[in-house]
mmCIF file as gemmi writes it, N, C-alpha and C atoms, coordinates in Angstrom:
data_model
loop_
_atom_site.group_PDB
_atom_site.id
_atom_site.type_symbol
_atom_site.label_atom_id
_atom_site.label_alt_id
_atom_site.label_comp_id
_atom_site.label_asym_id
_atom_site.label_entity_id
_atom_site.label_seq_id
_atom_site.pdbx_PDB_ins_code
_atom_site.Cartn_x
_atom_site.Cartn_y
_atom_site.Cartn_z
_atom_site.occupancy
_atom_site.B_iso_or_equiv
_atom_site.pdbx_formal_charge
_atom_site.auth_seq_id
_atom_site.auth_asym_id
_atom_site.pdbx_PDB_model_num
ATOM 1 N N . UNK Axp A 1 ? 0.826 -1.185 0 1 0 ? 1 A 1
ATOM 2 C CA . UNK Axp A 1 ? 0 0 0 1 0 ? 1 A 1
ATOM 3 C C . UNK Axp A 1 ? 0.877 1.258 0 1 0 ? 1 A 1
ATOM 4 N N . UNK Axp A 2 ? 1.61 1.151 1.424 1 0 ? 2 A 1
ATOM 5 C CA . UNK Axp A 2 ? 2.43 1.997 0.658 1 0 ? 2 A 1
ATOM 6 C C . UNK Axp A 2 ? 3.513 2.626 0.013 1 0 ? 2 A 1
ATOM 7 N N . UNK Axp A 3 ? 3.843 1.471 -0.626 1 0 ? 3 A 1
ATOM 8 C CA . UNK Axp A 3 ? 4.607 1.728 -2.387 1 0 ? 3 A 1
ATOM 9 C C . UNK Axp A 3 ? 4.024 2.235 -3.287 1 0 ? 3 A 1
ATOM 10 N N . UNK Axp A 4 ? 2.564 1.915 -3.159 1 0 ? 4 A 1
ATOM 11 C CA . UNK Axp A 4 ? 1.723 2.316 -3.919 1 0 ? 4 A 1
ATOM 12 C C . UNK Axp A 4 ? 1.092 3.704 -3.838 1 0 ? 4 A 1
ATOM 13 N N . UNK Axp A 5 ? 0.778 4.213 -3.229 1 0 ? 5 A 1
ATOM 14 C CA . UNK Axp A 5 ? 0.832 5.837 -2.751 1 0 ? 5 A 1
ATOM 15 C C . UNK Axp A 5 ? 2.019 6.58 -3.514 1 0 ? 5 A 1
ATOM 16 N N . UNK Axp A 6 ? 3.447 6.021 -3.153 1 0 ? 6 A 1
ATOM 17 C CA . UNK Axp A 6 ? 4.575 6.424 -3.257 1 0 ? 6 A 1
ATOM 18 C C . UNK Axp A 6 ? 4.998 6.708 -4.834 1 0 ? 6 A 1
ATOM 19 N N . UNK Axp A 7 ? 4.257 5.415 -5.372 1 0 ? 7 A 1
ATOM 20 C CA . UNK Axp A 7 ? 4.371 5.665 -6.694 1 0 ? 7 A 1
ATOM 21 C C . UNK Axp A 7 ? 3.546 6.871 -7.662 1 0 ? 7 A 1
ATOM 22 N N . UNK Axp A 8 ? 2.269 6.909 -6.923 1 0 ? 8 A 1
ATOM 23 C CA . UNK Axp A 8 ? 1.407 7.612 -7.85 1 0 ? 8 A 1
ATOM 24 C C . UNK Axp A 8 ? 1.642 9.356 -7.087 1 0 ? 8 A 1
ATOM 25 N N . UNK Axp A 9 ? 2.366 9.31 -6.149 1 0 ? 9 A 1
ATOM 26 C CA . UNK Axp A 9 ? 3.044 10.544 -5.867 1 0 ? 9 A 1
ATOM 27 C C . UNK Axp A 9 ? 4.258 10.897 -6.851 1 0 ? 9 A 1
ATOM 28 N N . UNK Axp A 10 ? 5.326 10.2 -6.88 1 0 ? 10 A 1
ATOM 29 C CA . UNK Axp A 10 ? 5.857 10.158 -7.997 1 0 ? 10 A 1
ATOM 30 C C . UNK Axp A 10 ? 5.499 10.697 -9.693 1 0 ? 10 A 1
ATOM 31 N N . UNK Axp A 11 ? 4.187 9.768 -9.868 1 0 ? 11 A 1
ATOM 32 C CA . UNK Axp A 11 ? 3.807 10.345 -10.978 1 0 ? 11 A 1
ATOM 33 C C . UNK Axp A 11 ? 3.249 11.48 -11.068 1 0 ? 11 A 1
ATOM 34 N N . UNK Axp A 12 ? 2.739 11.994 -10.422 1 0 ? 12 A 1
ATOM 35 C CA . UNK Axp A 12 ? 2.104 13.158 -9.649 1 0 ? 12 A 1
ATOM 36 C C . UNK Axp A 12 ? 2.926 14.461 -9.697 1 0 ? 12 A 1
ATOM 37 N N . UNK Axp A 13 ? 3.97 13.892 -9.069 1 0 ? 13 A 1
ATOM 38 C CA . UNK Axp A 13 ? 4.958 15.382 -8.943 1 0 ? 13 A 1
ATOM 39 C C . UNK Axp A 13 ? 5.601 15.268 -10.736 1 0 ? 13 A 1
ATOM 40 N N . UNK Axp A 14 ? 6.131 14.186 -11.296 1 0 ? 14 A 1
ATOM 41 C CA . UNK Axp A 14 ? 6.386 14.432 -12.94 1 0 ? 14 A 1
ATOM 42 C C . UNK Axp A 14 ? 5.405 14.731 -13.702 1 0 ? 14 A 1
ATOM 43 N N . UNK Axp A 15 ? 3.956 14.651 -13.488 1 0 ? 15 A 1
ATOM 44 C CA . UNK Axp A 15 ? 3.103 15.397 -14.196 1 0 ? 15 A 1
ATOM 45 C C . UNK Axp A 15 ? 3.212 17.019 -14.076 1 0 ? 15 A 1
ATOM 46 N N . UNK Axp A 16 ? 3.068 17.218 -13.007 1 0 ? 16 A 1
ATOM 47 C CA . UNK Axp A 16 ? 3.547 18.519 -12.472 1 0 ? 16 A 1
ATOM 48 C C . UNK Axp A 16 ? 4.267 19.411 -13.097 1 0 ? 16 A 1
ATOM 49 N N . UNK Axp A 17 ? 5.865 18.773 -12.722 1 0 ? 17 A 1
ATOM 50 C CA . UNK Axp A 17 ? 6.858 19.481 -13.293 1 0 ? 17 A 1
ATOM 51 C C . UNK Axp A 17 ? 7.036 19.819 -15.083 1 0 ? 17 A 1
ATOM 52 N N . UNK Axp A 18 ? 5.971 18.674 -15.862 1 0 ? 18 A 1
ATOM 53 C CA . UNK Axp A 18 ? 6.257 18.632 -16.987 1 0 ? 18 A 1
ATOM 54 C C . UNK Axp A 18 ? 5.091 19.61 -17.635 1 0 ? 18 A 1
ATOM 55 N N . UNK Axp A 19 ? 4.174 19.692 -16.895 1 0 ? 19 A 1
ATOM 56 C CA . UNK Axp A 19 ? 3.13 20.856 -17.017 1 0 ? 19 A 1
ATOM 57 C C . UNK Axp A 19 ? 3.918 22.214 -17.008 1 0 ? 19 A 1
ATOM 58 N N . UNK Axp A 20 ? 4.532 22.113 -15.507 1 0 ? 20 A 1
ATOM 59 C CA . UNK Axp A 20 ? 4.89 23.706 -15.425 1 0 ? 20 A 1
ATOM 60 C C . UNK Axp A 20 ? 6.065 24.098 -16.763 1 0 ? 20 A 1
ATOM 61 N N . UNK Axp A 21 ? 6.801 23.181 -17.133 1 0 ? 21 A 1
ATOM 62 C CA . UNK Axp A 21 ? 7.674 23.015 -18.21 1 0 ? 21 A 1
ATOM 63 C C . UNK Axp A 21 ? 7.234 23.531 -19.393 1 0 ? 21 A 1
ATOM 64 N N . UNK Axp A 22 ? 5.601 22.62 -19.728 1 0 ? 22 A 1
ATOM 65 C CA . UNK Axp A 22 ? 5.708 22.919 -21.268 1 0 ? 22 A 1
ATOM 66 C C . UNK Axp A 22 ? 4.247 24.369 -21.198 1 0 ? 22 A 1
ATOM 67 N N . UNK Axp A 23 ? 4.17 24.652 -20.075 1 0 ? 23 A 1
ATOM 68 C CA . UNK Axp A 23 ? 2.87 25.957 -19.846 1 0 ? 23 A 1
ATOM 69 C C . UNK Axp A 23 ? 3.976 26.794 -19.257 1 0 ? 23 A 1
ATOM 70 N N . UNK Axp A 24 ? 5.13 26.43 -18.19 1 0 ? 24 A 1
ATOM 71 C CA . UNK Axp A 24 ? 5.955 27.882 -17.983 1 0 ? 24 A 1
ATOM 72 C C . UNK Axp A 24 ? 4.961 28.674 -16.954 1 0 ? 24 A 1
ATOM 73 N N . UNK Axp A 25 ? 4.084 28.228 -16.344 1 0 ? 25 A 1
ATOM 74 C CA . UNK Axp A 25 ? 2.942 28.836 -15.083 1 0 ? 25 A 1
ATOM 75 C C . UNK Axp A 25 ? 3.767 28.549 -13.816 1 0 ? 25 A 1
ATOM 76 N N . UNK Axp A 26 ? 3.163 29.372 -13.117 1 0 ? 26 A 1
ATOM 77 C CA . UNK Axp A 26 ? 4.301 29.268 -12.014 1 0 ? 26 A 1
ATOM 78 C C . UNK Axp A 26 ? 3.011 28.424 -11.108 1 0 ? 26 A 1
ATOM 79 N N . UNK Axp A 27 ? 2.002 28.432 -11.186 1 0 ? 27 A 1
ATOM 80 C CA . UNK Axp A 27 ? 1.436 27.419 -10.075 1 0 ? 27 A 1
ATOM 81 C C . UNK Axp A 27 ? 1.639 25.771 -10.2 1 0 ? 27 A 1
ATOM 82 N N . UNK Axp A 28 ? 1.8 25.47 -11.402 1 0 ? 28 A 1
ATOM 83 C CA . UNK Axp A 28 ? 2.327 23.75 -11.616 1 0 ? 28 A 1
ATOM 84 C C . UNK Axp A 28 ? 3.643 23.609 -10.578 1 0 ? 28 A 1
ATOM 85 N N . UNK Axp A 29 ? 4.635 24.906 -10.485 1 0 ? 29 A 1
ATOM 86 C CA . UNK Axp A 29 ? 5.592 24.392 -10.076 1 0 ? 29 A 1
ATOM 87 C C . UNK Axp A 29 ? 5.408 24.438 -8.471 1 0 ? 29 A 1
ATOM 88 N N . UNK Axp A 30 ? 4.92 25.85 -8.267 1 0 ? 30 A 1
ATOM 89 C CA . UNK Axp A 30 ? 3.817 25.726 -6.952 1 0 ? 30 A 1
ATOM 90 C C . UNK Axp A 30 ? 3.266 24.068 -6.633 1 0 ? 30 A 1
ATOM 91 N N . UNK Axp A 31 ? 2.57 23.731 -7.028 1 0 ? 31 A 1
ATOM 92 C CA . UNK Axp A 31 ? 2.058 22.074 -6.203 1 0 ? 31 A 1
ATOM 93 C C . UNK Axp A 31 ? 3.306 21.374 -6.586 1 0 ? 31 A 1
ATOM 94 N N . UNK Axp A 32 ? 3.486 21.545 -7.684 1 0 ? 32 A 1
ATOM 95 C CA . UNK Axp A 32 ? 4.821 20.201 -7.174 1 0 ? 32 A 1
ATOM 96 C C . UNK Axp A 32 ? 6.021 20.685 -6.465 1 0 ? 32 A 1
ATOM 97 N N . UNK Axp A 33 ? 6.041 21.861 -5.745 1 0 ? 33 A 1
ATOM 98 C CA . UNK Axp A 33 ? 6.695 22.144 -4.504 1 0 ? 33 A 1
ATOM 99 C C . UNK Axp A 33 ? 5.87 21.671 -2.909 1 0 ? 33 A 1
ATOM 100 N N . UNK Axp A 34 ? 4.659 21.501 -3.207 1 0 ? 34 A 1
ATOM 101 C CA . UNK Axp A 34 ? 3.94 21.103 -2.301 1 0 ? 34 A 1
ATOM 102 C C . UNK Axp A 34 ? 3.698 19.703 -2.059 1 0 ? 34 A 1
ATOM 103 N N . UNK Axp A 35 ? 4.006 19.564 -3.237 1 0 ? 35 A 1
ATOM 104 C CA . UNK Axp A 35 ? 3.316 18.001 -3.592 1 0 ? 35 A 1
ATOM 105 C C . UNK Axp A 35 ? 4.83 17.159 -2.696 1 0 ? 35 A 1
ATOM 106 N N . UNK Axp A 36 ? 5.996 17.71 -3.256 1 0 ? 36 A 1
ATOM 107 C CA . UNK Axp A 36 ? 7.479 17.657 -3.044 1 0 ? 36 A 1
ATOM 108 C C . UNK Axp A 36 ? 7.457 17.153 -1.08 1 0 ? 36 A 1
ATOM 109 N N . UNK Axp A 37 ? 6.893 18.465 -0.294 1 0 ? 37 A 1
ATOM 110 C CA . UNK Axp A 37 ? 7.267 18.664 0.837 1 0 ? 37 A 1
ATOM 111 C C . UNK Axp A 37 ? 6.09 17.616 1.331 1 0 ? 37 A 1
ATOM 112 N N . UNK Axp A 38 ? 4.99 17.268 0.954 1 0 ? 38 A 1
ATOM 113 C CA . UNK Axp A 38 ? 4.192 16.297 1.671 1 0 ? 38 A 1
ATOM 114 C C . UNK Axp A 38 ? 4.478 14.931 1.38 1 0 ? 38 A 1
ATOM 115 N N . UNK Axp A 39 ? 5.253 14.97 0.213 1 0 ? 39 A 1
ATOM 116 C CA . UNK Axp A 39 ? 6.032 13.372 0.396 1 0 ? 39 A 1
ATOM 117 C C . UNK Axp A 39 ? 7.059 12.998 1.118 1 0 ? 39 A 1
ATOM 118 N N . UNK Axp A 40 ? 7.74 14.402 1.661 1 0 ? 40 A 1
ATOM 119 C CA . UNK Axp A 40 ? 8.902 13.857 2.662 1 0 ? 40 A 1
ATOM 120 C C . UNK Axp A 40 ? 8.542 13.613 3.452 1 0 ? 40 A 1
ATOM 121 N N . UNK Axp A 41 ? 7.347 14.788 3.841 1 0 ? 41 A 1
ATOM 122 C CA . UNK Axp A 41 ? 6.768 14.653 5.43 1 0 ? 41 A 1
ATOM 123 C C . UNK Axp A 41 ? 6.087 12.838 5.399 1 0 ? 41 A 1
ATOM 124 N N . UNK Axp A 42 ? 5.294 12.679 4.809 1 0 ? 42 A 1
ATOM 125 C CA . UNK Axp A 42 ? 5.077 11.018 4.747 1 0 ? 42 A 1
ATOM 126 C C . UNK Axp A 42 ? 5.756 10.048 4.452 1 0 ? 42 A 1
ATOM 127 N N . UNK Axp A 43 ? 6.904 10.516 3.896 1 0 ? 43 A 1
ATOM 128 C CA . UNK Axp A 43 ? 8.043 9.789 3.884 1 0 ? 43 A 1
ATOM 129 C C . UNK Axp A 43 ? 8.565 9.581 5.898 1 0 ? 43 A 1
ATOM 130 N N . UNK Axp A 44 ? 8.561 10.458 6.405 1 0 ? 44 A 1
ATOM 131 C CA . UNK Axp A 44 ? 9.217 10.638 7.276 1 0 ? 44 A 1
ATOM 132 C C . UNK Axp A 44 ? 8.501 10.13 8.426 1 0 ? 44 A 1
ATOM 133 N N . UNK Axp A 45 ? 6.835 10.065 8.537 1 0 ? 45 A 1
ATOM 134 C CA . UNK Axp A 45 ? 5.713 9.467 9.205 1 0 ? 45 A 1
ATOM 135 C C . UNK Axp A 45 ? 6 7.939 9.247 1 0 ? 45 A 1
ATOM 136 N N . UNK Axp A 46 ? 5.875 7.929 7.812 1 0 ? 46 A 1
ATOM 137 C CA . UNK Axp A 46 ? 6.346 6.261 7.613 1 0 ? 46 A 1
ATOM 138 C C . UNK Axp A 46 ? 7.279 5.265 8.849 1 0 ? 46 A 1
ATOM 139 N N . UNK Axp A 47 ? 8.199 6.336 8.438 1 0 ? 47 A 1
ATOM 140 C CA . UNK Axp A 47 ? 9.96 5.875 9 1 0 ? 47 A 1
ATOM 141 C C . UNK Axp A 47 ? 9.392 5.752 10.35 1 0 ? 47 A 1
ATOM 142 N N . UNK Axp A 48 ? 9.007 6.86 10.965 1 0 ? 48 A 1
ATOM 143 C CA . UNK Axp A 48 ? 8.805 6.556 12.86 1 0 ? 48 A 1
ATOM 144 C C . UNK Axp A 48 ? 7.71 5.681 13.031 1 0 ? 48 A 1
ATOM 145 N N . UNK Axp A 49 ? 6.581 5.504 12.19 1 0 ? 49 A 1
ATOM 146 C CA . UNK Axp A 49 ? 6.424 4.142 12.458 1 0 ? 49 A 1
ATOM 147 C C . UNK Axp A 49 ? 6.571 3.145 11.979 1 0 ? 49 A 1
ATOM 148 N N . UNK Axp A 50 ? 7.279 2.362 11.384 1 0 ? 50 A 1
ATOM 149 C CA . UNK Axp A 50 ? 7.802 1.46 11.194 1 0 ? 50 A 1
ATOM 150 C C . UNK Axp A 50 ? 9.305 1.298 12.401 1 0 ? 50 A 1
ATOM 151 N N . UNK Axp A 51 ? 9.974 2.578 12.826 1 0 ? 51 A 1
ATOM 152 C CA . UNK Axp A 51 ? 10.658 2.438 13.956 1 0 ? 51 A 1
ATOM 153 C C . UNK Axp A 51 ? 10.043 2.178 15.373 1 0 ? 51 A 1
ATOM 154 N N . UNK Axp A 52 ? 8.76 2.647 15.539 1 0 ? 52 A 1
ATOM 155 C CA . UNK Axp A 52 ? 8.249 2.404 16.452 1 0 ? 52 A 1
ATOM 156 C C . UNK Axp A 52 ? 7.506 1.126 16.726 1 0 ? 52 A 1
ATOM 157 N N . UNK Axp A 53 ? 6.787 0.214 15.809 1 0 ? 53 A 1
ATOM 158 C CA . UNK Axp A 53 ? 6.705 -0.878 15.905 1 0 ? 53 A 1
ATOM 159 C C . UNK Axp A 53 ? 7.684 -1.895 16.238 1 0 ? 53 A 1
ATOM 160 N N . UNK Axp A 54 ? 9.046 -1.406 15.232 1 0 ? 54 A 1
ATOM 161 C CA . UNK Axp A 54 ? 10.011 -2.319 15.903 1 0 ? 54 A 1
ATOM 162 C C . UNK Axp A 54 ? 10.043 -2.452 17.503 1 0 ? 54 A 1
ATOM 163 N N . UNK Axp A 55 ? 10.308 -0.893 17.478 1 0 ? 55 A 1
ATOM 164 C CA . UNK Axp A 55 ? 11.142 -0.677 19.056 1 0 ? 55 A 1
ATOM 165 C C . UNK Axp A 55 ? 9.943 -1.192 20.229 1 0 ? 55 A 1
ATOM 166 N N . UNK Axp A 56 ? 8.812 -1.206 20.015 1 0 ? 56 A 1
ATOM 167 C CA . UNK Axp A 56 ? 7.67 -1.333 20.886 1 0 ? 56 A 1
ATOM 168 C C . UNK Axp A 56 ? 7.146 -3.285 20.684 1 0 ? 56 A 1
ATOM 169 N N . UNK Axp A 57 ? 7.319 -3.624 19.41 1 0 ? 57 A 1
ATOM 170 C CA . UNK Axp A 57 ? 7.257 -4.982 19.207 1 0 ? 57 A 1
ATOM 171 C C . UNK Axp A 57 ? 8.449 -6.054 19.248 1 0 ? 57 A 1
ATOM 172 N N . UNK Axp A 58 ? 9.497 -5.772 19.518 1 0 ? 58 A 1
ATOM 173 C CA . UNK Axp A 58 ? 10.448 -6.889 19.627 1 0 ? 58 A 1
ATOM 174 C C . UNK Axp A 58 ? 11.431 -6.602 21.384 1 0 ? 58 A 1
């Protein structure tokens, strides 16, 4: 599940960037600056729990 999120974020932010590319609008690059910072942040959600299960389950 979530690889799968991960991926269609992925595609998400290269739709983005290739919008703001071939339109040159500054709001495409706008969300995929946004789009950018909410995948780390869930990138980073991820990580503490999956650390926290460890640390709390073994």
């Amino acid at each position: 599940m979530i690889r799968l999120i991960f991926v269609l974020l992925v595609i998400t932010a290269m739709v983005l960037l290739g919008m703001y590319l071939l339109s040159d609008e500054k709001k495409y690059l706008q969300y995929f600056k946004k789009t950018l910072k909410y995948t780390l942040f869930l990138a980073l959600v991820v990580m503490v729990m999956f650390a926290l299960r460890r640390f709390f389950y073994v």
